[in-house]
Residue, then its C-alpha position, 0 to 999 in steps of 0.5 A: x176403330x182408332x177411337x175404340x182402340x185407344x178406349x182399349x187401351x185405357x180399360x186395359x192399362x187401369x184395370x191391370x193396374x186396379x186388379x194388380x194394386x187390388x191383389x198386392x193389398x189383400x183384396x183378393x182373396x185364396x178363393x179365387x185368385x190363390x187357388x187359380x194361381x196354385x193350378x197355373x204355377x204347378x202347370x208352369x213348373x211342370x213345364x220347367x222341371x218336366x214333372x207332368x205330375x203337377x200338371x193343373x195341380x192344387x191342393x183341394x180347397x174344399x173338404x180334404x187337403x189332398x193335391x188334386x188336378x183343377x177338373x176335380x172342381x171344375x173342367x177349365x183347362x184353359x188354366x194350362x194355356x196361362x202356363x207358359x207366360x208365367x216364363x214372362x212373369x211368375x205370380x198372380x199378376x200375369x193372370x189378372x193381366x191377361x184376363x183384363x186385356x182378353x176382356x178389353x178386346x171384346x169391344x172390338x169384336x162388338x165393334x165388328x159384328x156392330x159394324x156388319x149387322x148395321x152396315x146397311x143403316x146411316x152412321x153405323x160406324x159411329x154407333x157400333x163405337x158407341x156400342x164397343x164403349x158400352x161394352x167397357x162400360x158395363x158394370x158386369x164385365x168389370x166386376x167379373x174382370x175385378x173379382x180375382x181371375x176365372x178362366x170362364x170370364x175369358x169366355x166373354x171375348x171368345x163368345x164374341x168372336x164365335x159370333x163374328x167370325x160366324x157372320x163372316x162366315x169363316x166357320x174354321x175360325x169360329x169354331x176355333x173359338x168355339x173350343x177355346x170357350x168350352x175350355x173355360x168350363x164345364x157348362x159351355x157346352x150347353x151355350x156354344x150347343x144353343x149357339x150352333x142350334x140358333x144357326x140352324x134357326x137362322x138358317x132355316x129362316x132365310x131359307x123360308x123368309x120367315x115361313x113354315x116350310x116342311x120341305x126346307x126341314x127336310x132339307x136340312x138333313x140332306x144338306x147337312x155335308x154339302x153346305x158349310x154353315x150346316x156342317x159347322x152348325x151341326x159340329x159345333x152341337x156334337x162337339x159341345x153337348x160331349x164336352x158337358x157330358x164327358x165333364x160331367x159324366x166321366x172327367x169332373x167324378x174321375x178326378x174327383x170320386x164324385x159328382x160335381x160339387x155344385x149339383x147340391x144347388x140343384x136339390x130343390x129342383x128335384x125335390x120341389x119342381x113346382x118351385x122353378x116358376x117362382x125362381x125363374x119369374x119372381x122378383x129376383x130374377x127381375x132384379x138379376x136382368x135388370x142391371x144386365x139389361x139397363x146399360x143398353x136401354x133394354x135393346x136387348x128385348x127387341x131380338x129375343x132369338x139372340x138374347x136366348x142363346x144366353x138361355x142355358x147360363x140364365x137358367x144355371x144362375x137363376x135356378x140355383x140356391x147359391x145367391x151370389x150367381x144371381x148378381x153382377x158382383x162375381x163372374x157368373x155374367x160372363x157367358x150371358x154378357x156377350x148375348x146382351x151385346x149382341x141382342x142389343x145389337x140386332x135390336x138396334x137394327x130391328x128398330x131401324x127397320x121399324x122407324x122404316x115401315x112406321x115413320x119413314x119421314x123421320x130423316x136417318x140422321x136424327x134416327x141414328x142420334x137417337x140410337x146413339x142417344x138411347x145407347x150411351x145415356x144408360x151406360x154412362x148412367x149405369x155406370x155412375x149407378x153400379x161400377x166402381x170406377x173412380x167417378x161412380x156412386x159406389x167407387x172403389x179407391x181402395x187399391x189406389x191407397x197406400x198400402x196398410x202397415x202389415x204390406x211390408x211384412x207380408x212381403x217380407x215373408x213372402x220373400x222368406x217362403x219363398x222356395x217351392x219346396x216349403x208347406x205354407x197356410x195362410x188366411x184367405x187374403x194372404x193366401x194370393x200372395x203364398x200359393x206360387x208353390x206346390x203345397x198350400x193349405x188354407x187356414x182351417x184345420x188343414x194348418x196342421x199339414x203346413x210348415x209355415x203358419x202366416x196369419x191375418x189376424x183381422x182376417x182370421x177373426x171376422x173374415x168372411x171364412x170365420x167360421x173355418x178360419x176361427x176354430x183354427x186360430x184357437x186351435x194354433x194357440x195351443x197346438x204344441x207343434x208350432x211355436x209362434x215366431x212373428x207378431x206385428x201388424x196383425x201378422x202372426x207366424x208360426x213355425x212348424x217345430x219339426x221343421x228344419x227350414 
């Protein structure tokens, strides 16, 4: 446990420092880290001003440029929680922090629940450090702790803990963290629901050792108020499957005044149905699970019953037109990254029973090592192959740089906008960097709303948004109402001529 913690430790302090250096040199981006930070900032000056109006508050980053509550795009109210530690410190930091420390302290609770699953077998203090090491390994859980900040990538560590404080049996603990993962989005409901049905499963088949038995089903019903683990089973069910109805159904279009803005990467399932087969088992699929399940040596595959409680987010990801849910490069693993561990864990043990009934001669010593073996070996590979750390195949050194020349004067102006009060657009990588205020626009057509205009040109011209950011800055170059008042470094600000500020 002291070991795993000072491992912790060091994840917590380099990805804090990678994801804090990756923001302040326009890294990230107003997509998602601006727009989160917008949400929060407005939430924390609700409390400081006790304006309940700019509680979740952002300016819509889709079609309109109208102020609108986060549940307008997603239920993930955990962003509230977030406020008050912007009293600590006010900006994007704060998040970036926090979300790094959550996600580190998911080793120890893979720790934990490696430690009470293997608890019967030699050496299993030692291999569910290995596996906690593996867990700060695994290239998923970094690329979704480094892609800016997502309430949802909390779910990680919450997910977790549900599943531990469940094997412990404090069921008030679990289902405490139950809600704190439903908050982290809209579709949880679907996990923490196949989560609370796998506990009926589990304990249908304890109860039958393994054996059809029509008399336990029965039962089941009939001991739902006097056994605990039923009642929290069946809670947990209820519970989540009316927080996915109600985000759907009734919060997401209320504030919204339509459907989800994601269902559109549904279309095809509806229009085409004999098409799921190809996205659920054609090529990318396998190459979706591989880099999820080859960290761990694919031990994942030796419990199936506990990688399927992964099943509705795989199914989200897999089924959906939008390419960049089927790779580990975003936060989309989040929710899976937990049932991998997991799995991994109890196939671990299921293949301790095996060696027991195949080659009980084989001494536990040597077993143990070889688990040990089959676990660190992959994810140390792995993690050469696909992370970005500093020794890795494809690492990431660019937040460790100096800063570019243009860093002073976007500082500079960040400084000089800085009044809450002050209508700013800027371009997607600036953006981080100027939403700590009520009304932010991004550089598209919505400029037009913005007193101040900060422009990176490079990003303007072939960032990944061109096609809004393109027409936009043709647009100001002519537009009558703004009058260009800085250009250096590829930093061009306008000023709205009206404006008196």
């Amino acid at each position: 446990m002291i070991i795993l913690c000072l491992g912790v430790l060091v994840y917590s302090l380099y990805f804090s420092l990678f994801t804090i250096n990756r923001y302040k040199k326009f890294y990230s981006h107003y997509f998602d880290l601006g727009i989160m930070n917008q949400a929060v900032y407005n939430t924390y000056k609700a409390i400081g001003t006790g304006d309940a109006s700019r509680i979740l508050e952002h300016t819509n980053p889709h079609d309109t440029a109208a102020q609108v509550k986060r549940m307008a795009i997603h239920n993930d109210i955990i962003l509230a929680f977030m406020a008050p530690f912007y009293f600590i410190n006010e900006g994007p930091e704060t998040l970036l922090v926090i979300q790094t420390v959550i996600l580190a302290l998911g080793s120890l609770f893979v720790y934990l629940i490696g430690r009470e699953v293997l608890k019967k077998y030699a050496y299993s203090e030692w291999i569910s450090c290995i596996i906690g090491f593996a867990y700060l390994l695994y290239p998923a859980l970094q690329k979704a702790n480094a892609y800016d900040f997502h309430g949802v990538t909390l779910a990680t560590t919450f997910l977790l803990a549900m599943y531990y404080f469940w094997l412990k049996k404090w069921y008030s603990w679990s289902f405490f963290c139950v809600v704190l993962a439903l908050f982290t989005k809209e579709q949880l409901g679907l996990t923490t629901a196949m989560f609370g049905c796998f506990v009926i499963i589990e304990y249908y088949l304890r109860q039958t050792g393994y054996h059809f038995s029509l008399r336990v089903i029965a039962n089941l019903w009939k001991n739902l108020w006097n056994d605990a683990e039923l009642r929290y089973a069946f809670i947990t069910i209820i519970v989540s499957l009316l927080w996915v109805v109600l985000s759907m159904k009734l919060i997401i279009p209320f504030f919204r005044g339509g459907e989800h803005f994601a269902t559109d990467y549904y279309d095809h399932v509806l229009r085409e149905p004999w098409s799921i087969p190809l996205y659920l088992f054609g090529k990318g699929s396998v190459d979706y699970l591989r880099p999820l399940l080859s960290p761990l040596g694919f031990l994942s595959l030796l419990s199936p019953l506990h990688f399927l409680i992964a099943l509705p987010d795989l199914l989200i990801n897999l089924l959906s037109s939008n390419e960049n849910m089927r790779n580990i490069y975003f936060h989309y693993t989040s929710v899976i990254t937990p049932f991998v561990f997991i799995s991994a864990i109890y196939g671990i043990r299921n293949a301790f029973y095996l060696k027991k009934k195949i080659a009980a001669a084989i001494p536990e010593a040597f077993s143990a090592f070889c688990i040990i073996a089959l676990i660190a070996v992959p994810s140390l590979f792995y993690s050469y192959r696909l992370s970005s750390l500093p020794y890795a195949k494809h690492q990431d050194l660019f937040p460790w740089k100096a800063p570019a020349g243009k860093y002073e004067d976007v500082m500079a102006w960040k400084m000089n906008l800085a009044p809450d009060d002050i209508k700013v657009s800027s371009t997607g990588v600036l953006a981080p960097h100027f939403t700590s205020r009520r009304y932010f626009y991004d550089f598209s057509w919505k400029y037009t709303l913005a007193d101040y205009v900060i422009i990176d040109e490079k990003d303007a011209l072939s960032g990944y948004l061109k096609k809004n950011t393109l027409p936009a800055y043709k647009m100001i170059q002519n537009d009558k109402k703004y009058i260009k008042i800085y250009d250096r470094n590829g930093i061009i600000v306008y000023k709205k001529l009206h404006t008196s500020l």
